[in-house]
Each structure stands twice: as structure tokens, then as C-alpha cells.
N, C-alpha and C positions, 0 to 999 in steps of 0.2 A: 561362469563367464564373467571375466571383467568389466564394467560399464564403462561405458565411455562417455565423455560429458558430450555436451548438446553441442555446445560452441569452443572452440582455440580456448583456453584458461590461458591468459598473462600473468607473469610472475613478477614482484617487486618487494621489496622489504616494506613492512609496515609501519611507519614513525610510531612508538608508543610512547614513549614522555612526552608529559605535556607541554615541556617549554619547545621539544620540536616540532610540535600537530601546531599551536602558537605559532612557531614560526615559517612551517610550511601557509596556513591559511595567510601570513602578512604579505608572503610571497605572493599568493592569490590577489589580496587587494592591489598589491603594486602593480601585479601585468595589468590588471584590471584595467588602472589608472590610465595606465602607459598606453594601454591599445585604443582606450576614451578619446586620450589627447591626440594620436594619431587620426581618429576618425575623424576629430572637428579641424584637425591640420588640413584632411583630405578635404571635408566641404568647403574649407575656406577657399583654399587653391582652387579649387574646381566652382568654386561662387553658387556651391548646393543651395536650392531651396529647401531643402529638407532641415524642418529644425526639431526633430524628435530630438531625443536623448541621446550623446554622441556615447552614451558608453551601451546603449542597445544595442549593440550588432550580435550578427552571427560568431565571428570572431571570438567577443569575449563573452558569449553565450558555453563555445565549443571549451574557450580556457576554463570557466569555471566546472563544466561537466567533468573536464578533464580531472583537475586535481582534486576534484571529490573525490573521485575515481580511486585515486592513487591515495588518498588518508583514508578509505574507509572509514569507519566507526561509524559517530553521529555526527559528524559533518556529512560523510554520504547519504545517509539516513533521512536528513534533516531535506537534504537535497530531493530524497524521493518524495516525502512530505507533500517537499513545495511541489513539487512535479504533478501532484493530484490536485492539491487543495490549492494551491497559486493561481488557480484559474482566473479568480475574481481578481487577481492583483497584482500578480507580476503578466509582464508582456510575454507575447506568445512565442519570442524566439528563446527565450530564458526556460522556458515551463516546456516548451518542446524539445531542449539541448538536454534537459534535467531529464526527459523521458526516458532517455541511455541507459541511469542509474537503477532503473528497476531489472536490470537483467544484465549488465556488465559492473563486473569488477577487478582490481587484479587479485592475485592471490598471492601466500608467502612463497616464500624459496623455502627451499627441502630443509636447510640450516635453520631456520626461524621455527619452521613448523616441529622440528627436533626437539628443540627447547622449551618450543610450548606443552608439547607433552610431556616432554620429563618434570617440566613442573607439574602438572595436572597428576600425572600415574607414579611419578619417579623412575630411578633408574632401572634400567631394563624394562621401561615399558612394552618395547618388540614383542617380551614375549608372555603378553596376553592375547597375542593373535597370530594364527596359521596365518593369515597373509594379512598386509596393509598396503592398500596402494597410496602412494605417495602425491599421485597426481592426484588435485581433487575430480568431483564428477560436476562442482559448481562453486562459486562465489560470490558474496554477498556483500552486503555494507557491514553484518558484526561477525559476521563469521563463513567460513568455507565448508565443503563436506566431502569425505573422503568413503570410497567403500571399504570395506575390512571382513577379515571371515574369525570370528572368535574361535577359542582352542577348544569346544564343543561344536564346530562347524557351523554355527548362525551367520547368517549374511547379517550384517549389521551396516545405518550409516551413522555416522559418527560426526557432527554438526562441533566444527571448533574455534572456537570463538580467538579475535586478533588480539595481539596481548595491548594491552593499554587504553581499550576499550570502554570498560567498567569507570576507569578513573579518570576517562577526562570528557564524560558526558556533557558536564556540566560548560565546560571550559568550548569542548567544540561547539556547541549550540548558541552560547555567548559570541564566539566570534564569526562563525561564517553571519549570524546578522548584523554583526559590525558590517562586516564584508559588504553585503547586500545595502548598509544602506551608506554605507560612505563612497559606495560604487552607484548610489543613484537607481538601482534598481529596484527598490521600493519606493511608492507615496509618500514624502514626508509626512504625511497628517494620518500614516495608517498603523495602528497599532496593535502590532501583531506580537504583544507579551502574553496571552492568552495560548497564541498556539505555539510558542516556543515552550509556556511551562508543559504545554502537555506535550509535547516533543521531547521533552526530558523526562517528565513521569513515564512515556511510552518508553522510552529508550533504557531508565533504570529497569524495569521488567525483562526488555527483552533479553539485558546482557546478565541475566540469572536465568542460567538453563537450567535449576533447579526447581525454578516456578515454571518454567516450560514446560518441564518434564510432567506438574502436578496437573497444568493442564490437557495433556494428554490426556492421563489417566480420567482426567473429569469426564472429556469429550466424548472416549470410546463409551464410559457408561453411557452416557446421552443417547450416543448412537445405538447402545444395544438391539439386537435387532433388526435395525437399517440394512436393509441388502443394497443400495444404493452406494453406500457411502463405504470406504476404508480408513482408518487409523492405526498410524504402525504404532503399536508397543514396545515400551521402555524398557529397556536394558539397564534394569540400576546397579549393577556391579561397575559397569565403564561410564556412570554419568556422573558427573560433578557440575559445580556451579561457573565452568567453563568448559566444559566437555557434557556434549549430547548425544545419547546411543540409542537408537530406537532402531525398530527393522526394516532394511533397506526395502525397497517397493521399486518394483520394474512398471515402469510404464513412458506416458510422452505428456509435457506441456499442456494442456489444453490449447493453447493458440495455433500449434502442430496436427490439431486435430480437425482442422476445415474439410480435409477430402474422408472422411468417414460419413457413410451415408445420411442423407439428412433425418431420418427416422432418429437414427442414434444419436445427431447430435442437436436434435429438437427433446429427447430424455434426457439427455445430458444437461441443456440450457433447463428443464422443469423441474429438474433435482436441486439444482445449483439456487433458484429462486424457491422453491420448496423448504430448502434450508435454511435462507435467511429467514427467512416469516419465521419460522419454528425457533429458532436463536434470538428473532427479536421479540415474539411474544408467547412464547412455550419456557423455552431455557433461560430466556433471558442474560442469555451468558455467545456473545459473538465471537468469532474467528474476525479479526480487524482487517488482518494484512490480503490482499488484492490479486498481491503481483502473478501472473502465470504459473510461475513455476514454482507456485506455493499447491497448485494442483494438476492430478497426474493423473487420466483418464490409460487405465489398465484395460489393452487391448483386447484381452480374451473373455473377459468378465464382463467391459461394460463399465466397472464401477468408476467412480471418482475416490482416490486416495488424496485427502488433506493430510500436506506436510509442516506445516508449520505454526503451532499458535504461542510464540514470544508475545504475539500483536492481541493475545484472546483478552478478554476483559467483557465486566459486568454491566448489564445494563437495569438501573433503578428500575423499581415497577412503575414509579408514575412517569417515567421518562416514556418508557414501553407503553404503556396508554395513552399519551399523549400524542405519539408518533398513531396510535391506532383513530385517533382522533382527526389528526392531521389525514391520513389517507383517506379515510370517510369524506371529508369537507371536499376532499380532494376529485374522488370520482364521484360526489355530487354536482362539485361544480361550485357548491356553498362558499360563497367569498366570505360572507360574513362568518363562520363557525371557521376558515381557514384562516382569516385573522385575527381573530382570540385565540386559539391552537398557537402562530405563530408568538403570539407576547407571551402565552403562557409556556411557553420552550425557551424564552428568552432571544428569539433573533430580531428581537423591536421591541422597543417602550410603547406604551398603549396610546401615547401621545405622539410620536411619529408625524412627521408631515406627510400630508394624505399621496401625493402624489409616488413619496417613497415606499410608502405602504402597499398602496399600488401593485407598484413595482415590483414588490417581496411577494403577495400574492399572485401576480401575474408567471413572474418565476416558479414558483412551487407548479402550477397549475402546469405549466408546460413540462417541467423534471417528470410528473408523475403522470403522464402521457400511458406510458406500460401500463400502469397500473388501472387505470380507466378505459384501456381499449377494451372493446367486447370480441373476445372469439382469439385467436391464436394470434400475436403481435408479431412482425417479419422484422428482427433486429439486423438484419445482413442489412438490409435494405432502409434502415431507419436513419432519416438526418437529424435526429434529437439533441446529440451532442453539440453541434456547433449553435444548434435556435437555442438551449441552453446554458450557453456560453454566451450567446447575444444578450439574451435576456437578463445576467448579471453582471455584463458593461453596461448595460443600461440602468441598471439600479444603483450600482457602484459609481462608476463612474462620472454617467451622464445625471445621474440625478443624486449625487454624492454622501451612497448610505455605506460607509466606511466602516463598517462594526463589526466584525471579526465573527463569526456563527458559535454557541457557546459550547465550551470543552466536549461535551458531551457528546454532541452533536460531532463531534468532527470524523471520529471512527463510524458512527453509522455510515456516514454519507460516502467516506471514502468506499466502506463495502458495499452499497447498492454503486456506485459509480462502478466499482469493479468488476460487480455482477454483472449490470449492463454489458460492460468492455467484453468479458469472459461470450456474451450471449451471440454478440456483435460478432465477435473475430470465429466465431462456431458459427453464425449463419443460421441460426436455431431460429425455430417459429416457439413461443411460449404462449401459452394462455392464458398470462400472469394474472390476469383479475381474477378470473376461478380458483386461480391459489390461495390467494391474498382472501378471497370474499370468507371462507369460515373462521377464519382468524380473529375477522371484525366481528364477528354477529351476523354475517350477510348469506347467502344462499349460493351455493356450487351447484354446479348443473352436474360434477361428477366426483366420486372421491379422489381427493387429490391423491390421497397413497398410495391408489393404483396406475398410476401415470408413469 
């Protein structure tokens, strides 16, 4: 049976040179501009009291989501980024327009995606497969996925990356933050070359599906054994270093999965956090990327299929113990052992003005809520998000600790941010401290593996 994607796939050609990704993004700045000056035209006329940022609005919130949208690569990429980690920094109508880009994109026309195989397979590539559906099942910022039956009958899905991608990483990440801040939509005094280079070191990885593929294979070992978890295996006859062929997996979204009963989707949320513990201090080796429909709860089984690790990457051991360190402080309560943790991760100088310091551990202390509650935590029901979103306006902002969180740091945080999300939109009750406690040194009241 043919899949069918989740949502309408929009079709559009993809710019791949870079002098025109360059010039689609100017086009960006310009509307930008242009909807700026109309906004301050409108308060003026109307004698607004309102003196935010005239290029804040909805408007050209909606324009920039838009032609992310439409250049893919790493300008979209870049976009979903900011969509997580922009919390502390861009305004809320910008970081919730970008929210789009984690699950809308357009995809090529049938003519582009032609080409891009014949390059990848060569001519007559057709016929390495009894069927290939032409319409993808989904779309991404580096790439689309298509189903296909190879000419030994394997369902396979086939992950194909947009052409122009690889080479102009560099180029679109340099400009959409022109963009951003000649459009006023960053802090002048904020500097964010820290998370642009790793938005490029992430980005060169992802757009080599041949490191993709190697993680696979690392992960299914990891998993061996795991009846929780699936990983589709690699097809290395149809994978190249823009073409990815692994085995198609029928299932649904996790966010699709709210009306499954809450037994199942309380195992589901204990798997999902079961697994980061073990990735950040077992494997030491994480799955980064967040988004939904990177994971697929297979209805008859139960399990959760992880699809996608472009985003996997290593985590140092001392980084790993230090985070072990940080959670200890954490569900003690220990401010003081919380703020030596924090300068030894680097998110503050040990000199820091006290009231900022504060601030940083006042924040931590609220984030790790989950992890200090005793007995099953109710994420349906949880307002953590927004008091932890106060609580780093308040440090940032109001008490103006402008320092960017260090490289490292950034992909852990975006996967507990997304695990929470994952736990949240499942309605799941977790018992997240009982996981977390043998990891540390500390005491479970049950084996976590049989959960």
C-alpha cells in the first residue's frame, strides 16, 4: 500500500546557486524593510503609543517564515534553530512564526527531483525500482522523502537531499543573520557567532547522508536488544552522500498520538526520557534533532521508530558528568554546587554579578522541575514552559546576561526541550526522577528497564 504523507506537500523549485539563495534572502531583507516602514507609517497616522520595534509584527514574522519556507536548505534550518533556541532572544512573534518550519516545507517539482537523481544514480535510475512514488510522504529543510519498492520487493524510504544545499551552508547562515539583524530583530549587543558556527558545523553533517547512514548503523548497535525502540536499516546499494535509503516504517507522529490510551502514552513518554539518560550518560552519543516527525509510535507494536540522526553527535565525558553534576545540585536544591557546575560548563564566569548568577541558577532550578519531582510528573498539565521562559527574560533581558549558552550545550538542551514537548503534547504522566536517580549514583524505587 502506498503511504500517504500526513499533510498537502507544496511543490516549488528549489534555488540552488548561491548568487540566487543570496538573492532570494535580499529579497527577504527588503520586504522586511518595507513592512518595518509601513508599520511605523501606521503608528504614526494613528499617534500609537506603542513604541516596540516597528519591524516586530506578525506580518513580517509570517514573511520571514514564509521564505524560509520556500529556500529550504540552511536558511530554513537556521530558522528552526532559532525557533527552539531563540527563546532567550528573539521576540515571541518571530520564534512562534519560525515554529512553522519544523514540520512545513515545499518540495521539488517531478522535473527537479528527475535530475537530482540522475545525478546521484545516473541514467536510468527508474530502473532500480518496481515502483517509486514521485510524491514525497514529507518535506524538510535539507531534504524530502519519497517511498519506493526496490527490484527485490523491499519497501524502502529514500531521504533526498535539495540540490545546492551542501554548498551554500556557509553562504545561507552568513546571510539570513545579516537579515535578522539589519531587520532589527536581534539585540544589537547579542552575539550569536557561537550559535551560527555551530549551526554550520550541524548543517555540514547533516547534508552528508553518508555520515547519516554511519549513524544508523552505530545507533541500531546501541539499541540492540531494546524492544522499546526501532531503527530502520541502511540500504547501501541506493545511499550516497545525497541520497538516503533505509527501511520505510509505517506508523504516526508522536504528536498524532494524544488519543492512545494513557497507559500507552505514559510508556511511551518513559521510553523517550529513559533514552536520553542512557545517550547522555551510557552512549554518550545523542540523537539532537526534536522535531515530531523525527519519531513514529508503531501502532500494533507499541514501539517508537527513530528516524532520523543527521542531527546525532558526541557527547565529551566530562561534559556528560558535569551535566550529572548539574542534576544532582539540581534535585538537591544545592545553589551553591549548581553554580560551580554552571561556570564549570561555561554558561558564566565565576565572577559574574551576583544578582545574574542568581538568575542562571534560579532558571536551571525551575527547567529541572521534572527531574526533581517525586512520583509520576503530569506534563499535559504542566505550565513549565512559559515560567521557564519568564525566568530567562528575566536573566537576559531584565538583568542583561547576554552570553550565548556554550556550543555544547546547545543540542543537549534543544533534546530535553523536545522531550519535554514530545511528553507534553502525549499527555503522558513520567516518573522522570526514578529514571534519572541510577544514572547519578542515586536510588530507584524500581528498575527503570522494566517500565
Amino acid at each position: 500500500m502506498k503511504p500517504q504523507p500526513s499533510k498537502p506537500v507544496r511543490h516549488a523549485r528549489i534555488p540552488s546557486g548561491r548568487f540566487e539563495r543570496f538573492v532570494r534572502v535580499g529579497w527577504l531583507a527588503s520586504e522586511m524593510t518595507l513592512g518595518g516602514l509601513a508599520e511605523g507609517a501606521r503608528r504614526l497616522l494613528g499617534a500609537s503609543p506603542d513604541v516596540r520595534n516597528i519591524f516586530i509584527t506578525q506580518a513580517n514574522a509570517q514573511r520571514l517564515a514564509r521564505r524560509l519556507s520556500s529556500l529550504r536548505g540552511a536558511a530554513m534550518k537556521l530558522g528552526q534553530i532559532l525557533s527552539l533556541e531563540g527563546d532567550d532572544y528573539l521576540p515571541q512573534e518571530i520564534t512562534g512564526a519560525l515554529g512553522i518550519l519544523r514540520s512545513e516545507a515545499h518540495a521539488m517539482p517531478d522535473a527537479q527531483l528527475r535530475r537530482v537523481l540522475g545525478r546521484a544514480y545516473g541514467k536510468g535510475w527508474e530502473r532500480r525500482f518496481q515502483y517509486f512514488s514521485m510524491e514525497p510522504v514529507a518535506a524538510a529543510s535539507i531534504g524530502q522523502v519519497h517511498f519506493a519498492v526496490t527490484t527485490r520487493g523491499r519497501e524502502v524510504a529514500l531521504k533526498i537531499q535539495y540540490p545546492g544545499v551542501a554548498r551554500s551552508i556557509d553562504s545561507d547562515v552568513d546571510n539570513l543573520a545579516s537579515v535578522l539583524r539589519l531587520s532589527r530583530l536581534l539585540p544589537g549587543d547579542i552575539d550569536l557567532s557561537v550559535l551560527m558556527a555551530e549551526a554550520k558545523r550541524q548543517l555540514r553533517q547533516e547534508a552528508d547522508y553518508r555520515t547519516e547512514a554511519a549513524h544508523l548503523r552505530r545507533y541500531a548497535r546501541l539499541l540492540s536488544g531494546e524492544q522499546a525502540f526501532v531503527v530502520p536499516g541502511v540500504h547501501e546499494e541506493l545511499t550516497t552522500p545525497h541520497v538516503l535509503a533505509m527501511d520505510f516504517v509505517r506508523g504516526i507522529p508522536l504528536d498524532q498520538a494524544a488519543e492512545y490510551p494513557q497507559a500507552v502514552r505514559n510508556r511511551v513518554g518513559t521510553q523517550l526520557y529513559r533514552l536520553f539518560f542512557r545517550e547522555l550518560f551510557e552512549f554518550r552519543f545523542v540523537q539532537t534533532d526534536p522535531n515530531f516527525a523525527n519519531f513514529f509510535l508503531l501502532p500494533e507494536s507499541e514501539q517508537v521508530a527513530l528516524l532520523d540522526f543527521g542531527a546525532a553527535r558526541e557527547v565529551p565525558e566530562r561534559l556528560s558528568g558535569l551535566y550529572a553534576n548539574l542534576f544532582r545540585a539540581a534535585i538537591a536544591r544545592d545553589r551553591a554546587s549548581l553554580e560551580r557546575t554552571l561556570v564549570d560548563i561555561g554558561f558564566v564566569e565565576s565572577d559574574e554579578r551576583r544578582d545574574r548568577m542568581d538568575g542562571l541558577v534560579d532558571f536551571f532550578l525551575i527547567a529541572c522541575e521534572p527531574f526533581r519531582h517525586r512520583g509520576a510528573y503530569d506534563f499535559g498539565n504542566s505550565d513549565l514552559p512559559p515560567r521557564v521562559r519568564a525566568a530567562a527574560v528575566e536573566v537576559t533581558v531584565r538583568r542583561g546576561l547576554l552570553r550565548p549558552p556554550p556550543p555544547d550545550t546547545l543540542f543537549l538542551h534543544r533534546k530535553l526541550a523536545g522531550t519535554f514537548l514530545h511528553c507534553a503534547r502525549l499527555g503522558a504522566h513520567v516518573d522522570v526522577r526514578a529514571l534519572l536517580e541510577p544514572f547519578l549514583g542515586g536510588p530507584a524505587r524500581r528498575s527503570v528497564r522494566s517500565q
